[in-house]
VOLO-38698 format. One line per field, with one value per residue (C-alpha): x, y, z; chain; residue number from 1. Coordinates in steps of 0.5 Angstrom, whole numbers. Each point is the difference from the previous one (the first is absolute). Layout:
<rs>
X	[X_...]
Y	[Y_...]
Z	[Z_...]
c	[A_...]
k	[NUM_...]
</rs>
This chain:
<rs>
X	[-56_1_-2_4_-2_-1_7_3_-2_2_8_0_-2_6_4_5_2_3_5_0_2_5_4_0_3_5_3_0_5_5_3_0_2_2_7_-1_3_1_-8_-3_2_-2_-7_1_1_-7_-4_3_-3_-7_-1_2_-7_-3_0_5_8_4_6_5_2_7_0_3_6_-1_5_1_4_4_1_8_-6_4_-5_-1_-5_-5_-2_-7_-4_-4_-7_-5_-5_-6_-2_-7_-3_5_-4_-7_-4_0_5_1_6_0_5_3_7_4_5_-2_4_2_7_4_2_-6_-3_-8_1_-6_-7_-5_-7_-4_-6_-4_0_6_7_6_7_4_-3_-6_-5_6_0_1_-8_-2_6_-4_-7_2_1_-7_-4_4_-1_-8_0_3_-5_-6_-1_1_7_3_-3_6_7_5_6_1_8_2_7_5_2_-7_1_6_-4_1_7_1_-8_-2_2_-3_-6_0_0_-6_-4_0_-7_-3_-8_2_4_-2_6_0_2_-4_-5_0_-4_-2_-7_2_1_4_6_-3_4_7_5_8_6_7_7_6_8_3_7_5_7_4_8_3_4_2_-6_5_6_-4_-6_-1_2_-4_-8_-4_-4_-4_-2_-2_-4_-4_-2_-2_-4_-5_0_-4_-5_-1_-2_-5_-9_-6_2_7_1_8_5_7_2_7_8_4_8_4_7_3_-1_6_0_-5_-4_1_-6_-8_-5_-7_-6_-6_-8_-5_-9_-2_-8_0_4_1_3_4_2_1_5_4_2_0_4_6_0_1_6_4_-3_5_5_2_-1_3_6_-2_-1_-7_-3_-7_-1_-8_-7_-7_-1_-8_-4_-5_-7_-6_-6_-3_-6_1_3_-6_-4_4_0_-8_0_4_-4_-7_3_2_-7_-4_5_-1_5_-1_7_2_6_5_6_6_7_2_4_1_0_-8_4_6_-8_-4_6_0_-8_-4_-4_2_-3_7_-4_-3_3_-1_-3_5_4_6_4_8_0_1_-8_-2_-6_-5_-7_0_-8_2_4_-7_-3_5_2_-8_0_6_-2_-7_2_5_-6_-3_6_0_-6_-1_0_1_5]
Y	[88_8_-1_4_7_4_2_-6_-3_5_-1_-7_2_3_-6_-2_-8_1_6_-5_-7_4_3_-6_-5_6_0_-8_0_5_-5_3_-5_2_0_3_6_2_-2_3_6_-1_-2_6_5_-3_1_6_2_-3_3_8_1_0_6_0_-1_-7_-1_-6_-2_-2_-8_1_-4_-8_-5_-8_-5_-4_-7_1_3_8_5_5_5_-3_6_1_3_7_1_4_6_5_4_2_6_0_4_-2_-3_-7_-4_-6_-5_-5_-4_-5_-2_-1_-6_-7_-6_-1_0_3_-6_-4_-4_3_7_-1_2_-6_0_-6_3_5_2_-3_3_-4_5_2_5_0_-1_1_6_4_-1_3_6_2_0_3_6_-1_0_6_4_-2_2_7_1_1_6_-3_-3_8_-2_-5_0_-6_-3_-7_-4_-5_-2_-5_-5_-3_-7_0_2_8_1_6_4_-2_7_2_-4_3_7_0_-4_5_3_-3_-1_-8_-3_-3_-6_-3_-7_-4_-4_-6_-4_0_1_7_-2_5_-2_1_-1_-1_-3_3_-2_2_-3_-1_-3_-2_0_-6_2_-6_-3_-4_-6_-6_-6_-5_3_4_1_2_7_2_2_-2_6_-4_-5_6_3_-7_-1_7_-2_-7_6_5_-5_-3_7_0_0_2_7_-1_-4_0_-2_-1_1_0_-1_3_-2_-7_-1_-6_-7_0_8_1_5_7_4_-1_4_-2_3_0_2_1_2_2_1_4_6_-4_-6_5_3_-7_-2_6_-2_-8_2_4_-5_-6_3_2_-7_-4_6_-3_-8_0_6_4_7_1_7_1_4_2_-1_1_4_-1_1_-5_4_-1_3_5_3_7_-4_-6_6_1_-6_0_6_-3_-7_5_4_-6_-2_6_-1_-7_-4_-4_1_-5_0_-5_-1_-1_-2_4_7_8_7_-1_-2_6_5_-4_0_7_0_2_-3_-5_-5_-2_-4_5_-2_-4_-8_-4_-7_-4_7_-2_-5_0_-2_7_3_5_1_6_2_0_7_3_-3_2_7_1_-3_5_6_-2_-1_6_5_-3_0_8_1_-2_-7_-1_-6]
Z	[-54_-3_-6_-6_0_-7_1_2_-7_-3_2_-2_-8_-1_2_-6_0_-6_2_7_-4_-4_6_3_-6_-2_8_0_-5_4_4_8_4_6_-1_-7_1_-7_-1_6_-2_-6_2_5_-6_-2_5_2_-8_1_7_-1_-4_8_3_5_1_-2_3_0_8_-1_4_7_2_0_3_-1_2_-6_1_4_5_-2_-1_-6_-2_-4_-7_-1_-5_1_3_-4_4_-3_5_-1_4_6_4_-1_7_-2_-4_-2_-2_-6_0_-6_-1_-7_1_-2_3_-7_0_-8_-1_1_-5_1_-4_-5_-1_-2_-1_3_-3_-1_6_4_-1_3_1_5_6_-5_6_6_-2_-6_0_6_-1_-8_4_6_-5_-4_6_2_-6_1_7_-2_-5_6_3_8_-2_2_7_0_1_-2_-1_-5_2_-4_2_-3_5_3_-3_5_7_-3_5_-5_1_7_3_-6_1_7_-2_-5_4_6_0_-6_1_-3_-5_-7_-2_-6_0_-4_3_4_-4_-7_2_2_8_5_4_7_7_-2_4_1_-3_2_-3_3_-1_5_0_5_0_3_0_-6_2_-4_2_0_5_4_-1_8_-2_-4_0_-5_-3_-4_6_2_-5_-1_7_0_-6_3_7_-4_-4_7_2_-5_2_-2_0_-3_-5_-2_-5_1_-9_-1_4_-4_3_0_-1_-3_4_3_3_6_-3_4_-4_-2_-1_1_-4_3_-1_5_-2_8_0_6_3_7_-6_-2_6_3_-5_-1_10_-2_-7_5_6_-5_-3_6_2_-6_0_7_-2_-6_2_-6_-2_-2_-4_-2_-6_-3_4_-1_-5_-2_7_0_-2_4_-3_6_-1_-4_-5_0_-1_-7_-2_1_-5_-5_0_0_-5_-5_2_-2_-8_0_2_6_5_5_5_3_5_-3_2_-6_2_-5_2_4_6_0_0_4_6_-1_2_-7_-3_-5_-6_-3_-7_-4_-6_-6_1_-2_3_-1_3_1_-6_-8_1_2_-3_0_-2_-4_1_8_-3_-1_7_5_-3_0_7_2_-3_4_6_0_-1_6_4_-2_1_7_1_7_2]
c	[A_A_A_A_A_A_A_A_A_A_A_A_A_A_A_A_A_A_A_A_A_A_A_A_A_A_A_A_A_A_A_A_A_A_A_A_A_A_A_A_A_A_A_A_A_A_A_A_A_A_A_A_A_A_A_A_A_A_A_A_A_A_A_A_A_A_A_A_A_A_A_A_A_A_A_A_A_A_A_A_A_A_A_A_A_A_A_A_A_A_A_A_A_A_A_A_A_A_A_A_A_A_A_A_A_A_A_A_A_A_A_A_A_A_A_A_A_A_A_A_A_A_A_A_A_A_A_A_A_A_A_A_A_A_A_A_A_A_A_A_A_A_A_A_A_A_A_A_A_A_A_A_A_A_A_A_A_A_A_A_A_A_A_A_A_A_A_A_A_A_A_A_A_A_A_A_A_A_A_A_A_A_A_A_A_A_A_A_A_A_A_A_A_A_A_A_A_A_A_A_A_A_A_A_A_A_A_A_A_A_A_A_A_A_A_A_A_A_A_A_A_A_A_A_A_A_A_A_A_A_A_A_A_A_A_A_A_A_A_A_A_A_A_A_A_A_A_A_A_A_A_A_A_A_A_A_A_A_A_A_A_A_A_A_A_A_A_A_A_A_A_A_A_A_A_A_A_A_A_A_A_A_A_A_A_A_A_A_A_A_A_A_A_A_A_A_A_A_A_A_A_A_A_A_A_A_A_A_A_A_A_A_A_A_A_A_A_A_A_A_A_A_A_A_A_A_A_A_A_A_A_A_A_A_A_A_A_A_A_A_A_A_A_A_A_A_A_A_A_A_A_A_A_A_A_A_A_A_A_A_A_A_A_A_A_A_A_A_A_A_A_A_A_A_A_A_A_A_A_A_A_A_A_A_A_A_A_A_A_A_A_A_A_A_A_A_A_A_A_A_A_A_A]
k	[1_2_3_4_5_6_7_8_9_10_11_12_13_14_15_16_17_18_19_20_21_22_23_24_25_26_27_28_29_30_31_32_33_34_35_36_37_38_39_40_41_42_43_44_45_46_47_48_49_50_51_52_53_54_55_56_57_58_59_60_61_62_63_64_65_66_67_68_69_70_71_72_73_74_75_76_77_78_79_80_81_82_83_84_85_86_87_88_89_90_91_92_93_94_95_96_97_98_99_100_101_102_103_104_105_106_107_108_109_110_111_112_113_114_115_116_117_118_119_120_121_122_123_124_125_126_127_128_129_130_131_132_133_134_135_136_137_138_139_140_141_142_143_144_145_146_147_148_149_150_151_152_153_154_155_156_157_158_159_160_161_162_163_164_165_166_167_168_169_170_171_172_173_174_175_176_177_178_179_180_181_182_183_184_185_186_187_188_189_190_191_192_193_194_195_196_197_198_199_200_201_202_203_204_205_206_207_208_209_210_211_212_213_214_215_216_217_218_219_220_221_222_223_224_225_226_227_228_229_230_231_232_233_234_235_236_237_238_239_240_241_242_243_244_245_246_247_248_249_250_251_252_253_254_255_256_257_258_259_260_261_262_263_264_265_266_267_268_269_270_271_272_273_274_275_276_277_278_279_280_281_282_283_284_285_286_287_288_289_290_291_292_293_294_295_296_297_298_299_300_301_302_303_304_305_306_307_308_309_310_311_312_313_314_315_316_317_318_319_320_321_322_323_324_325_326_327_328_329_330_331_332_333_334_335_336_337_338_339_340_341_342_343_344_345_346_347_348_349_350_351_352_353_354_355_356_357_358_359_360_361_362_363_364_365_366_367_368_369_370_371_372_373_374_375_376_377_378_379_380_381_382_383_384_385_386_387_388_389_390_391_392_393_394_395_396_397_398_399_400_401_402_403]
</rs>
């Protein structure tokens, strides 16, 4: 273990909980729900305030374009708030990326919109740990960082994007972008135990609508001439969970579709989640996925189109990355706190950087728990911890620390 040198110590004395627990509680109270466009922008305006006193550009990225698949089985573009960027020293040798995002799965119409001290160090509030936290100490290790000399060695780029509790369909070519030769990736989800414990190998997830169109006819006259498109969608359904193994759990959710019980019904939309573990699961699927189809499209004359996939690559941990998260742990040791890791069949943004071959650790955030719930909560004196452990690990990184 590197001990901290009188430099490093000397980041972490500047570090301002106060400041950190103030951002947070007042970006709580903005509702920015993913579909919130009215909040998101609100949110973003705020952050786009908060983060101009780095010494770089902020930009907001416009969404790119979304579609989905209503319950007829039509398609429709799908909005989406905007996505903040600060680019830091664009031009230094070595860059990173720190990643977080500003949307919640709070919706506006939620009954969670409060903040509610459990005790004196335990706040519950919508995103206080997933991840209004981890946005207000991405920015106070930021502002320690750049108080160190070493940090002008360092370039960076921080992208908080709007749509990552939906499988960020609007930023995963931004993503894309920025991570391209970057050293390594911070991400600041919060953690994946209370105690502090980092998300380590992660599986994929991929979303899909599958949309059956047959033919009505009456069930009594003549049922022979039409082509039930629920039958369809519902044996497509049992297919799919007995497609399932170790690698590919599976999760058929909902057919949308269905006519009065006296009409064949000629429309069905099924909805469905996959989580491959592996690449060559994920890959398997997507060829067994297109020989199904054409499979019911035959047996029960319909016509069949896929709309989705997988849009979260599984995320195995190499060993550059290994090495990262090795620093990390020794450099929460060297602060003193004790850092662990897991797998987890959990997804974020991690995935979309690790698929693009940088290094990542995706739970750089706050300690907190209960996260998609009304029980969220975070554990305020973790502000303090994980900005010292970023800011920490970010002189490391700009100092030569070879992954």
């Amino acid at each position: 273990m590197k001990q901290l040198s009188f430099r490093e110590l000397a980041l972490t004395e500047g570090i301002d909980q106060a400041a950190m627990l103030d951002r947070c509680l007042r970006w709580a109270k903005i509702n920015s729900g993913t579909a919130n466009l009215e909040g998101l922008a609100e949110q973003a305006s705020e952050l786009a305030d908060a983060f101009s006193v780095l010494p770089g550009d902020v930009e907001m990225v416009d969404p790119a374009r979304v579609t989905a698949v209503a319950e007829d089985g039509s398609q429709y573009e799908k909005p989406h708030g905007r996505h903040l960027v600060v680019r830091v020293r664009p031009d230094a040798e070595r860059r990173l990326l720190l990643t977080g995002h500003m949307d919640t799965v709070f919706a506006a119409d939620h009954p969670f919109q409060d903040i509610a001290w459990l005790d004196d160090d335990t706040v519950n509030g919508p995103g206080t740990a997933d991840m209004k936290g981890g946005l207000s100490l991405i920015l106070e290790a930021l502002l320690a960082f750049e108080r160190s000399s070493e940090a002008a060695q360092c370039g960076y780029d921080v992208m908080i994007n709007s749509d990552e509790e939906t499988g960020s369909l609007s930023s995963a070519a931004l993503i894309e972008e920025l991570a391209r030769g970057k050293y390594a990736a911070l991400t600041y989800e919060p953690s994946a135990l209370p105690d502090g414990t980092l998300a380590h190998v992660r599986g994929g997830s991929g979303n899909y609508s599958i949309t059956f169109s047959g033919r009505s006819a009456h069930a009594g006259r003549n049922p022979q001439n039409g082509r039930n498109a629920l039958v369809a969608a519902a044996d497509c359904a049992v297919r799919l969970k007995q497609m399932q193994h170790r690698d590919l759990p599976t999760n058929p959710a909902k057919i949308d579709g269905g006519a009065a019980n006296n009409v064949v019904p000629d429309h069905a939309v099924l909805r469905f989640n996959i989580r491959p573990k592996t690449q060559d699961a994920a890959e398997a699927f997507q060829s067994d996925l297109k020989d199904l189809l054409q499979l019911l499209e035959k047996h029960h004359e319909v016509l069949i189109h896929c709309h989705g996939g997988i849009t979260r690559p599984p995320k195995p941990v190499d060993e550059r990355a290994q090495k990262l998260f090795d620093l990390v742990r020794d450099t929460g040791e060297a602060l003193g706190q004790q850092i662990g890791w897991q797998a987890t069949g959990g997804v974020c943004d991690g995935n979309n950087i690790a698929a693009c071959g940088i290094p990542v650790v995706d739970t750089m955030g706050v300690r907190g728990g209960a996260i998609h719930s009304p029980k969220e909560f975070m554990i305020v004196p973790s502000l303090t911890e994980k900005a010292a452990l970023s800011a920490v690990v970010l002189h490391r990184l700009a100092t030569g620390a070879v992954l």
